[in-house]
TORVEX-795213 format. One record per residue: residue number from 1; residue in three letters; chain; y, x, z of N, C-alpha, C in turn. Coordinates in nm, 3 decimals. Atoms other than C-alpha are relative to their C-alpha. Layout:
N
<seq: NUM, type: ALA, mol: A, npy: Y, npx: X, npz: Z, capy: Y, capx: X, capz: Z, cpy: Y, cpx: X, cpz: Z>;
...
***
This chain:
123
<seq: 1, type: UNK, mol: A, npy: -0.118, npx: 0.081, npz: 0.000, capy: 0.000, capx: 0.000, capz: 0.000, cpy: 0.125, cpx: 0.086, cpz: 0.000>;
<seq: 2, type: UNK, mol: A, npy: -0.114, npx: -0.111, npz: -0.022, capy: 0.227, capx: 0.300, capz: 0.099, cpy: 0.004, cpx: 0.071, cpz: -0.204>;
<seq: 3, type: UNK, mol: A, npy: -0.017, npx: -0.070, npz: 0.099, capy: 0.360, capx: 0.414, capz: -0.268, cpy: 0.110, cpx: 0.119, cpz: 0.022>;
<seq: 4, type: UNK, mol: A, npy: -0.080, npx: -0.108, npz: -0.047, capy: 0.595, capx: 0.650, capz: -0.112, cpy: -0.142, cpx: 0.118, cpz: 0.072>;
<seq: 5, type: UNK, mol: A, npy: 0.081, npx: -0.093, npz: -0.052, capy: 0.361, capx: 0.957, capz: -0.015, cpy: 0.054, cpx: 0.090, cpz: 0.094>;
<seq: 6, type: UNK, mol: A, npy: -0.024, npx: -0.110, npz: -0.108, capy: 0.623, capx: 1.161, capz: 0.154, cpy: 0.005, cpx: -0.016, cpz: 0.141>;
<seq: 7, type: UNK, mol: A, npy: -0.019, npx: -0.022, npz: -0.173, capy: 0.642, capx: 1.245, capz: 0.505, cpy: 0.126, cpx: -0.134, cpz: 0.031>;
<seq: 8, type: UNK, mol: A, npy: -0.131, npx: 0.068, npz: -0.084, capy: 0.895, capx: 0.945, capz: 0.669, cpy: 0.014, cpx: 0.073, cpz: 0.073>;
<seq: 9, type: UNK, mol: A, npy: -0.064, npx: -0.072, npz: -0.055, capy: 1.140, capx: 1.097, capz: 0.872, cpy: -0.019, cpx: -0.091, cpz: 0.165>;
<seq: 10, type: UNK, mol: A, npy: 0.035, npx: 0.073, npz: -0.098, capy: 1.109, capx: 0.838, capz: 1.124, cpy: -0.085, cpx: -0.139, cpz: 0.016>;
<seq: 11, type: UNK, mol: A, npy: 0.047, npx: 0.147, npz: -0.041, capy: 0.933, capx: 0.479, capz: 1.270, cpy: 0.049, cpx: -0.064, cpz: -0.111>;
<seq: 12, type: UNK, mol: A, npy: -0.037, npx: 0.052, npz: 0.092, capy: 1.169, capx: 0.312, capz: 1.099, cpy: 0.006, cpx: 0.041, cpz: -0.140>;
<seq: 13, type: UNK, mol: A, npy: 0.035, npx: -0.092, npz: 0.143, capy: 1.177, capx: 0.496, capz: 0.765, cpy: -0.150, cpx: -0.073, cpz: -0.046>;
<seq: 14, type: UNK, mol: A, npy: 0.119, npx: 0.017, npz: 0.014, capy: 0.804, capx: 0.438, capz: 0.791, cpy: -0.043, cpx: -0.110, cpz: -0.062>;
<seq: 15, type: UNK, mol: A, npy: 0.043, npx: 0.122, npz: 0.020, capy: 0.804, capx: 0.046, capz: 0.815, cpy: 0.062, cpx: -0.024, cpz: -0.072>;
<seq: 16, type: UNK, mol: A, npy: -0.113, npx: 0.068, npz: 0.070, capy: 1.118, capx: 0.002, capz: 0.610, cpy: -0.122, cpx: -0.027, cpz: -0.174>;
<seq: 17, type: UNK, mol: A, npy: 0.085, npx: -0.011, npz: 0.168, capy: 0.816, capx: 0.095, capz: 0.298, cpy: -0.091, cpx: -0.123, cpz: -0.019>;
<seq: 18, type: UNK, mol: A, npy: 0.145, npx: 0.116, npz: -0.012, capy: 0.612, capx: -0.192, capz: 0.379, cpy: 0.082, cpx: -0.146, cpz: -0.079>;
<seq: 19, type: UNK, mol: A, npy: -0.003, npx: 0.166, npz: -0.005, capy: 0.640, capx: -0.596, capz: 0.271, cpy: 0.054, cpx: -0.027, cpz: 0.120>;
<seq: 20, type: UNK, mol: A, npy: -0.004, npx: 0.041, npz: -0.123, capy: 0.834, capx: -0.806, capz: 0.510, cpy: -0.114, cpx: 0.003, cpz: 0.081>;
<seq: 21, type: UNK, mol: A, npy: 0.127, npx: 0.050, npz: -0.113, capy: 0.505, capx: -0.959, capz: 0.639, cpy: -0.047, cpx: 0.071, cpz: 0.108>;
<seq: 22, type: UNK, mol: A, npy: 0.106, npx: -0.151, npz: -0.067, capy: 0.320, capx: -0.593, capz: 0.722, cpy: 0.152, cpx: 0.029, cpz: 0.067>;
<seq: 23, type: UNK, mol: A, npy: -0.100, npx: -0.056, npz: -0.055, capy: 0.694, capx: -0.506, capz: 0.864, cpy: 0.002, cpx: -0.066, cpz: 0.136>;
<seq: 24, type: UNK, mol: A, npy: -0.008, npx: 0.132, npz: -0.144, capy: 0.647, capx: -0.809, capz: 1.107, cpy: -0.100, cpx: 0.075, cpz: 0.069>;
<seq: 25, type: UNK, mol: A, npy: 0.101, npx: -0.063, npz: -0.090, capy: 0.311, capx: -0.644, capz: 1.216, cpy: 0.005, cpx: 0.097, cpz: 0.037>;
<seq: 26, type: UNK, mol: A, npy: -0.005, npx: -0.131, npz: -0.022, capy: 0.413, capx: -0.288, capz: 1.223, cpy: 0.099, cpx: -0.018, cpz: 0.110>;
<seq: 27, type: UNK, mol: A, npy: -0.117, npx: 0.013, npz: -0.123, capy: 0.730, capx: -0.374, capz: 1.463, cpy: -0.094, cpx: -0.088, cpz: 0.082>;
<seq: 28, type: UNK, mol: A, npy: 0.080, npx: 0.072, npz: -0.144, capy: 0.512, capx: -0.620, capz: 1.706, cpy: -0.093, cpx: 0.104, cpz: 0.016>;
<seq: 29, type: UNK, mol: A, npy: 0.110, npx: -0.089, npz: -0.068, capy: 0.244, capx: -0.333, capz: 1.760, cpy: 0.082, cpx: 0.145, cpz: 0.022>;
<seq: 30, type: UNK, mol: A, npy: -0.057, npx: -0.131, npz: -0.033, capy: 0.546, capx: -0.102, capz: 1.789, cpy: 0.061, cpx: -0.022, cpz: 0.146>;
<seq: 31, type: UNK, mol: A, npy: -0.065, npx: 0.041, npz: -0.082, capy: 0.708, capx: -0.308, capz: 2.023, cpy: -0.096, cpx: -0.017, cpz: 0.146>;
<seq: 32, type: UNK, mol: A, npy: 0.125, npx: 0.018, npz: -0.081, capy: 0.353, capx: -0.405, capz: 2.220, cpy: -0.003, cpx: 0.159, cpz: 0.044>;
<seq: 33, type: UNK, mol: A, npy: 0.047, npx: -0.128, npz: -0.020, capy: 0.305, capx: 0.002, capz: 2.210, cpy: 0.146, cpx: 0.036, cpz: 0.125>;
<seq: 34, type: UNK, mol: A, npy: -0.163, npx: -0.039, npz: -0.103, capy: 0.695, capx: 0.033, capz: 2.393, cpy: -0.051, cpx: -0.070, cpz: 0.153>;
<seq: 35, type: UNK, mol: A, npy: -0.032, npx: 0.096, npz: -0.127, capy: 0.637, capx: -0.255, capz: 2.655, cpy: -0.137, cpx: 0.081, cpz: 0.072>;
<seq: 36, type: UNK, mol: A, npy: 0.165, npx: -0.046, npz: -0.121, capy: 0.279, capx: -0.061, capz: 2.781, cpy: 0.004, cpx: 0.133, cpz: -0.027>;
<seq: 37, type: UNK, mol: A, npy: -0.016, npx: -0.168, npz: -0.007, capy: 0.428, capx: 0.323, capz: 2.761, cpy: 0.142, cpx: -0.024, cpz: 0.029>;
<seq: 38, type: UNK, mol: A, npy: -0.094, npx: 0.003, npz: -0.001, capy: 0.781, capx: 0.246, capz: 2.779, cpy: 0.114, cpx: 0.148, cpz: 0.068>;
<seq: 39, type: UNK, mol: A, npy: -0.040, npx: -0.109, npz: -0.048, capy: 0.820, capx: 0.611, capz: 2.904, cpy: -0.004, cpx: 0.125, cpz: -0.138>;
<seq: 40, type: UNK, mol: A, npy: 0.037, npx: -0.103, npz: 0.146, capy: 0.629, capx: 0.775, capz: 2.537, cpy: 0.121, cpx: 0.000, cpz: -0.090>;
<seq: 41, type: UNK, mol: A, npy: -0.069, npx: -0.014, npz: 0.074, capy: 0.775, capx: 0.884, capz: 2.295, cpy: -0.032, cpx: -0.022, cpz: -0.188>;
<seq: 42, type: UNK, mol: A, npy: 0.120, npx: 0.040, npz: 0.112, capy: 0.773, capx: 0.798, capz: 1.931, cpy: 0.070, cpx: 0.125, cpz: -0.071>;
<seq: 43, type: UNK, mol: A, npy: 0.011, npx: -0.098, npz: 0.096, capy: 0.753, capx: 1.043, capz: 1.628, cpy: -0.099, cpx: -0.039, cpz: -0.084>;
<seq: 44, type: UNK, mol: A, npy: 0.137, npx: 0.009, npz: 0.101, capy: 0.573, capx: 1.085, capz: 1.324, cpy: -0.098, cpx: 0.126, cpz: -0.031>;
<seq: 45, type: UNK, mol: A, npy: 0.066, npx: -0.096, npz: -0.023, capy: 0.252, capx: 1.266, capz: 1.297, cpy: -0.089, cpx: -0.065, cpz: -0.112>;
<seq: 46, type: UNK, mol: A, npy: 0.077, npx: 0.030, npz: 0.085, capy: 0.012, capx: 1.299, capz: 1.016, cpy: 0.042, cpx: -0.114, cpz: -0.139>;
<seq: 47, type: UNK, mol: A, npy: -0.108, npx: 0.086, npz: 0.070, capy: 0.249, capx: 1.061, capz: 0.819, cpy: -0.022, cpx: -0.135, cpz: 0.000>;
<seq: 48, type: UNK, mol: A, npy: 0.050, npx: 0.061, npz: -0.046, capy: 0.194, capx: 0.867, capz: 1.086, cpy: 0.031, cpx: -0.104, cpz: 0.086>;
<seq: 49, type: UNK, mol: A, npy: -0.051, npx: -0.007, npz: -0.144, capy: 0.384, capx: 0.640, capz: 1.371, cpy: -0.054, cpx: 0.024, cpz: 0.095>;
<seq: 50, type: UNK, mol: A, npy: 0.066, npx: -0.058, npz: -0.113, capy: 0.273, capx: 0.821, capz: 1.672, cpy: 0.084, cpx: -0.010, cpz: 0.094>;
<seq: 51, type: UNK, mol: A, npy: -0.113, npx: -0.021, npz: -0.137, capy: 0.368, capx: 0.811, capz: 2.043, cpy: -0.095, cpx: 0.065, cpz: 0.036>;
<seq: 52, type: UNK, mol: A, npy: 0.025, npx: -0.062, npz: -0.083, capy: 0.348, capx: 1.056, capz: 2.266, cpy: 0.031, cpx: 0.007, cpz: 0.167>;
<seq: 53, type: UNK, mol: A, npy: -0.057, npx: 0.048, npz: -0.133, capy: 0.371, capx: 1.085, capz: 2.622, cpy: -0.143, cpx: 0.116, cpz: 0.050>;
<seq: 54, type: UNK, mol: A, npy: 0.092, npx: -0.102, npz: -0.071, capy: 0.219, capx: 1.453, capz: 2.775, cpy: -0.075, cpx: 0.011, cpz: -0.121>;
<seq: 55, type: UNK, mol: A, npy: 0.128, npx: -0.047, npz: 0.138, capy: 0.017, capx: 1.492, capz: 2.431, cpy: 0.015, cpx: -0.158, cpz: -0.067>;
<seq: 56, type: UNK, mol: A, npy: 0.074, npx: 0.100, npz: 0.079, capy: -0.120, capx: 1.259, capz: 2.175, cpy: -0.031, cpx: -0.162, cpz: 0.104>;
<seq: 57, type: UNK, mol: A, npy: 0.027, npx: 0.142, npz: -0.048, capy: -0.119, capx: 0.846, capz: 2.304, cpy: -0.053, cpx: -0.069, cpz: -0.123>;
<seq: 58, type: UNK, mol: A, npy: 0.039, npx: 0.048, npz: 0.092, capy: -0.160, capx: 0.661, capz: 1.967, cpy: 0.075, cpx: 0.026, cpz: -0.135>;
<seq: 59, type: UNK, mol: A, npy: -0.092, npx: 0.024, npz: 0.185, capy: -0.094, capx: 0.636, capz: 1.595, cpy: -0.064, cpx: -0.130, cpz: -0.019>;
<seq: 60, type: UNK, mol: A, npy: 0.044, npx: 0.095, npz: 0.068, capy: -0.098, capx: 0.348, capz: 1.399, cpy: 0.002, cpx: 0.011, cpz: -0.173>;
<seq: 61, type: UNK, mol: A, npy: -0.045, npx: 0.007, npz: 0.137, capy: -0.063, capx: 0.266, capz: 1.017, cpy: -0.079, cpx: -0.130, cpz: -0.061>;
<seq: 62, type: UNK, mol: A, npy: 0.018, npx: 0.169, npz: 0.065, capy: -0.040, capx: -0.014, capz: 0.767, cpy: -0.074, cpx: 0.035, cpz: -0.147>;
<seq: 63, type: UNK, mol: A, npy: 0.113, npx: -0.032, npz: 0.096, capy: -0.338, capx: 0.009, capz: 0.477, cpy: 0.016, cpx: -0.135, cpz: -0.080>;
<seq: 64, type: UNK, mol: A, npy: 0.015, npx: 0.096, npz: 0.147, capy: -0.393, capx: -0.225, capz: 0.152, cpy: -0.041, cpx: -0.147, cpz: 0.103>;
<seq: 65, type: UNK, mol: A, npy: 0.063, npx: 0.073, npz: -0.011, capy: -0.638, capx: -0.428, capz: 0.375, cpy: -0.013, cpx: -0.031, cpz: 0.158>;
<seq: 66, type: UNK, mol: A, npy: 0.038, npx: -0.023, npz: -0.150, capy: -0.604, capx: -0.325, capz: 0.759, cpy: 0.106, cpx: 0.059, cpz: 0.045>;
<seq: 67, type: UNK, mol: A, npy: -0.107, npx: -0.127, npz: -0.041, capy: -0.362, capx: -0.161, capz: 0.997, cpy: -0.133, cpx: 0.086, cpz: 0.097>;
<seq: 68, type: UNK, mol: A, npy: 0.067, npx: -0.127, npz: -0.031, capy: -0.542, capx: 0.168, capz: 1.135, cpy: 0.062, cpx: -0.003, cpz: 0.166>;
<seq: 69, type: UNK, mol: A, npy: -0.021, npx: -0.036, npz: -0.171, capy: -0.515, capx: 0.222, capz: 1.531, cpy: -0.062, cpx: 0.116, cpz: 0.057>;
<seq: 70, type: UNK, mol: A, npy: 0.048, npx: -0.179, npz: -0.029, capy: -0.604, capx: 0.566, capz: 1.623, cpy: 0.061, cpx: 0.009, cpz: 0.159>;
<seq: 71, type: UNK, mol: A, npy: -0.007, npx: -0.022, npz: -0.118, capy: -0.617, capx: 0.563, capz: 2.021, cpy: -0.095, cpx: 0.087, cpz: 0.069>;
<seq: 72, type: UNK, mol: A, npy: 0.053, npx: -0.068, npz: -0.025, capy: -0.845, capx: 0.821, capz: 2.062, cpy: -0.129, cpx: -0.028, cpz: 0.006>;
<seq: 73, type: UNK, mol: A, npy: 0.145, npx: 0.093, npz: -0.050, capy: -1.221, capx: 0.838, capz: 2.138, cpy: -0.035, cpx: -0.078, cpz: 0.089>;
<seq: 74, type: UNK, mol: A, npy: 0.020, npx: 0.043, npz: -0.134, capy: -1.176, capx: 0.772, capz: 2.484, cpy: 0.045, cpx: -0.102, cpz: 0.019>;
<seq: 75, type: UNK, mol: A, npy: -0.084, npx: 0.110, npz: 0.008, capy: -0.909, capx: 0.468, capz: 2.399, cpy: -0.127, cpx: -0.070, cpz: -0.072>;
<seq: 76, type: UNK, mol: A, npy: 0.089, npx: 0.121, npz: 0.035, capy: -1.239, capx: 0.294, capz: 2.180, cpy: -0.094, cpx: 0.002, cpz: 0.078>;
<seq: 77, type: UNK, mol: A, npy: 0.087, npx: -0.009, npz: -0.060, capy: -1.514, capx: 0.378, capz: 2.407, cpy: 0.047, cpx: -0.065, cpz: 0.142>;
<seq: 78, type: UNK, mol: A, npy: -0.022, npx: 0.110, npz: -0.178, capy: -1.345, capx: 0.228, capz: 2.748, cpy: -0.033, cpx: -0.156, cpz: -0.065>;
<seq: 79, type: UNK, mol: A, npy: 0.014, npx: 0.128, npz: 0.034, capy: -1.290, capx: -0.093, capz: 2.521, cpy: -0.106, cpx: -0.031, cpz: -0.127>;
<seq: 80, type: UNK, mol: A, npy: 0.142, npx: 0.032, npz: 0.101, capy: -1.633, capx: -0.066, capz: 2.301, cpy: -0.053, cpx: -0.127, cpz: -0.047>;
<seq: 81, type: UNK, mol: A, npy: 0.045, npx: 0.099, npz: 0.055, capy: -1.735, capx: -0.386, capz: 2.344, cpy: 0.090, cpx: -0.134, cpz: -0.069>;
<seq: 82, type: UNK, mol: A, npy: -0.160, npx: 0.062, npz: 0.101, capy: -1.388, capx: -0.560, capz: 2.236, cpy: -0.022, cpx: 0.016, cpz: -0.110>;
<seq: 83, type: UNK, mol: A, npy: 0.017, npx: -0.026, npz: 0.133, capy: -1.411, capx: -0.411, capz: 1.927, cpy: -0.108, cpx: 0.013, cpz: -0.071>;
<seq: 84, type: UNK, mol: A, npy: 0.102, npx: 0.024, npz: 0.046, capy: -1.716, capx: -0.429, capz: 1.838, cpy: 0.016, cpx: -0.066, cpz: -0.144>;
<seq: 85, type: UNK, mol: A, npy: -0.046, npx: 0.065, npz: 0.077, capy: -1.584, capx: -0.695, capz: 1.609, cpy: 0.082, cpx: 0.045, cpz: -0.105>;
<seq: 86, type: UNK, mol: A, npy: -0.076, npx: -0.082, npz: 0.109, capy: -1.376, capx: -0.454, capz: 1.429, cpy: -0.077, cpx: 0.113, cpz: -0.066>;
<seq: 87, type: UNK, mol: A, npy: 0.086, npx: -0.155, npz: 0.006, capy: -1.488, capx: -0.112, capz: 1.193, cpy: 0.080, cpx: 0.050, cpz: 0.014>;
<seq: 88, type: UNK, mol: A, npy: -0.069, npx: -0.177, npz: -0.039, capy: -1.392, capx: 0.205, capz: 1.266, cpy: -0.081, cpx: 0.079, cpz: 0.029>;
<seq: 89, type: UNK, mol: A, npy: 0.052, npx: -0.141, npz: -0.020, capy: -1.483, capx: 0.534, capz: 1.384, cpy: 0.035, cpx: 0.052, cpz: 0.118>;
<seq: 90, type: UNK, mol: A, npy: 0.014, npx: -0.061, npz: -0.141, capy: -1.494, capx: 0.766, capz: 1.664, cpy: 0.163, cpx: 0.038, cpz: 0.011>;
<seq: 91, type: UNK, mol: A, npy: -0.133, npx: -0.005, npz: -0.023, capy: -1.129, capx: 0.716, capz: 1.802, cpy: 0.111, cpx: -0.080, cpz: -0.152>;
<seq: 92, type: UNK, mol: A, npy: -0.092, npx: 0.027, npz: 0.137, capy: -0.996, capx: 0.490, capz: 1.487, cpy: -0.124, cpx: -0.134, cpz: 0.027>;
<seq: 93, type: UNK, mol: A, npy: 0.038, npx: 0.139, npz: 0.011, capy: -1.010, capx: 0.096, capz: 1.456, cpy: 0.055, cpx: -0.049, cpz: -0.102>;
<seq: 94, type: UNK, mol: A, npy: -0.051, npx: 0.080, npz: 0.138, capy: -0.931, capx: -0.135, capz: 1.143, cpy: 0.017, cpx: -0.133, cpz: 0.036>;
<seq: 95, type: UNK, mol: A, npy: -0.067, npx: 0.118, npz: -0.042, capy: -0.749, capx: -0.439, capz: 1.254, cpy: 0.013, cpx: -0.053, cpz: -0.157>;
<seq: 96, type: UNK, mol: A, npy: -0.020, npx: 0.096, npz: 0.148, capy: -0.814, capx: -0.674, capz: 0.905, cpy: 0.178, cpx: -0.096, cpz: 0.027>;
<seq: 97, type: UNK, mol: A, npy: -0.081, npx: 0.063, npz: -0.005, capy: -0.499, capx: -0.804, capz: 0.804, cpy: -0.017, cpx: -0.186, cpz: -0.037>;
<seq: 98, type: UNK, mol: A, npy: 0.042, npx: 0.160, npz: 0.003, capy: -0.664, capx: -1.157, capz: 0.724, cpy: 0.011, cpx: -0.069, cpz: 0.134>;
<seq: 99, type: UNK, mol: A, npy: 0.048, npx: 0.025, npz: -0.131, capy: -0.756, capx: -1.188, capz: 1.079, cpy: 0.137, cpx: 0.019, cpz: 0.112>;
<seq: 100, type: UNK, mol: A, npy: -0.123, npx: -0.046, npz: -0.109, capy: -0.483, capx: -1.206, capz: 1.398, cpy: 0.002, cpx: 0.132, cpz: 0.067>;
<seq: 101, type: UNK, mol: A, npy: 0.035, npx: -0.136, npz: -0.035, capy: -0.391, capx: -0.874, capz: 1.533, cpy: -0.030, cpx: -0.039, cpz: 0.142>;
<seq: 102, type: UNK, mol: A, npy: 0.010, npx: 0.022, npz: -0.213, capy: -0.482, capx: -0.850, capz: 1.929, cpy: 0.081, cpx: 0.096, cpz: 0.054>;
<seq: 103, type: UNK, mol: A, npy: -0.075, npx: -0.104, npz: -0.071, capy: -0.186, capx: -0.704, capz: 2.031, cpy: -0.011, cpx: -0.065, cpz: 0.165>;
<seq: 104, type: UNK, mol: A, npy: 0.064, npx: 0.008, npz: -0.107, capy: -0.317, capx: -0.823, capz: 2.386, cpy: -0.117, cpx: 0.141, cpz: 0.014>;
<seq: 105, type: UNK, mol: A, npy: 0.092, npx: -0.099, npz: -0.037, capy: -0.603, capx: -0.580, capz: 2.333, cpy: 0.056, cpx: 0.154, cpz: -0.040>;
<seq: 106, type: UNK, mol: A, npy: -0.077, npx: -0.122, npz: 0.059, capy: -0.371, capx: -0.298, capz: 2.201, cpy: 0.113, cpx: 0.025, cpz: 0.085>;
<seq: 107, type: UNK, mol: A, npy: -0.068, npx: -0.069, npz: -0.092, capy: -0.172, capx: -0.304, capz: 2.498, cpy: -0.084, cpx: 0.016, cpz: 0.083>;
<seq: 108, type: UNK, mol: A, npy: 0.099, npx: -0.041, npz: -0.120, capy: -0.446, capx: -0.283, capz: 2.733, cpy: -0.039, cpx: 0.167, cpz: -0.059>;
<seq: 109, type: UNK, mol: A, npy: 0.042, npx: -0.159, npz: 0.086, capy: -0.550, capx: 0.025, capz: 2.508, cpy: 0.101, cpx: 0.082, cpz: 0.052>;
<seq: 110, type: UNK, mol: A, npy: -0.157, npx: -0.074, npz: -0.038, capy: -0.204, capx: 0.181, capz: 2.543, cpy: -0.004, cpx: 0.007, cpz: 0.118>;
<seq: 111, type: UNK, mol: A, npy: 0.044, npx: 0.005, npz: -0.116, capy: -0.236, capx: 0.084, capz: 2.899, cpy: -0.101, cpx: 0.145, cpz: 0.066>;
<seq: 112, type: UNK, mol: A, npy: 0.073, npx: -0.102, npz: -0.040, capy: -0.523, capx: 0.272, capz: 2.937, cpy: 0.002, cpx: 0.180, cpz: -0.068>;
<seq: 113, type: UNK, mol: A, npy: 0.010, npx: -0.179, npz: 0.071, capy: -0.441, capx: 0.579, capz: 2.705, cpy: 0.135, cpx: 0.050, cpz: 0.104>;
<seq: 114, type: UNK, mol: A, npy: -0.153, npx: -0.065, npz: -0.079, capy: -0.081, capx: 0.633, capz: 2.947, cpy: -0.101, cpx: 0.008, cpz: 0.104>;
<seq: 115, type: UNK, mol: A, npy: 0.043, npx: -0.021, npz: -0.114, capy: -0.300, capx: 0.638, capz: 3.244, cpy: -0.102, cpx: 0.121, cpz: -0.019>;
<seq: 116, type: UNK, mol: A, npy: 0.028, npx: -0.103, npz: 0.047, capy: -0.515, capx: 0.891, capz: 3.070, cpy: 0.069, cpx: 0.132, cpz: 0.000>;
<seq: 117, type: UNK, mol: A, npy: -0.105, npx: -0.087, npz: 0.017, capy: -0.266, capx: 1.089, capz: 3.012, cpy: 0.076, cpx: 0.065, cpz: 0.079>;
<seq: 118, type: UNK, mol: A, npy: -0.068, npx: -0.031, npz: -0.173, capy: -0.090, capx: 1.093, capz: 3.300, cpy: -0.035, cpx: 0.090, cpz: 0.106>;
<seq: 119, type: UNK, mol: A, npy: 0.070, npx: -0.035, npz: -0.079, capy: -0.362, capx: 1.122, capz: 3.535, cpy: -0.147, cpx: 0.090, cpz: -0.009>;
<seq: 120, type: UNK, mol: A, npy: 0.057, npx: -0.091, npz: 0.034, capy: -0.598, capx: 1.308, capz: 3.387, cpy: 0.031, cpx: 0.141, cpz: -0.051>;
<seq: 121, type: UNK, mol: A, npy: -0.041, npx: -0.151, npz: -0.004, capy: -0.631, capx: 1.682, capz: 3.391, cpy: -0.151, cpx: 0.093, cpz: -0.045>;
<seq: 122, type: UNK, mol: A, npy: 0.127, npx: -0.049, npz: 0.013, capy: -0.893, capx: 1.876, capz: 3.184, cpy: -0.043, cpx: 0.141, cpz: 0.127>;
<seq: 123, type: UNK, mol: A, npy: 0.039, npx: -0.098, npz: -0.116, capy: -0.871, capx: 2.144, capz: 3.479, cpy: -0.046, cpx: -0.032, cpz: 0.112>;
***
């Protein structure tokens, strides 16, 4: 869907490339991502919207057919059986755009990736 390939400079930059519609969904899972980190930070990574907060919290992105949620391994494996219902991969989910997004279950995610983050210490 992205026909722009370069790097966006920022969030906005990012979504401005999209369809209203996908612009509606990219700002509510930006906004869902603010209200359950409201401390992270955003940037782009991988040409990507990413927040951070102490390292890596999430990326998202908006696809032909899906938006992409990249909360780590440890962000799909706490909530495994949630998603179940979705595909993806080890730390990466595909939210169908046919289907409602669960930004309920994407702040609990966020939720749990800031407390990760936080409070965890590989030492």
């Amino acid at each position: 869907m992205n026909t722009n390939p370069a790097t966006p400079k920022d969030i906005d930059e990012y979504i401005a490339r999209f369809p209203p519609h996908i612009q509606e969904i990219l700002q509510k899972i930006r906004m869902t991502i603010h209200e359950a980190a409201p401390q992270a930070q955003e940037t782009i990574s991988y040409q990507m919207p990413t927040f951070t907060l102490k390292g890596n919290l999430v990326h998202f992105a908006a696809f032909k057919n899906h938006i992409g949620f990249y909360p780590t391994p440890t962000g799909t494996e706490k909530f495994q059986e949630e998603l179940s219902v979705y595909k993806g991969g080890k730390g990466s989910i595909r939210f169908p755009l046919d289907r409602p997004i669960p930004y309920d279950l994407i702040r609990r995610i966020v939720e749990f990736r800031v407390k990760e983050n936080l409070y965890s210490s590989p030492f």
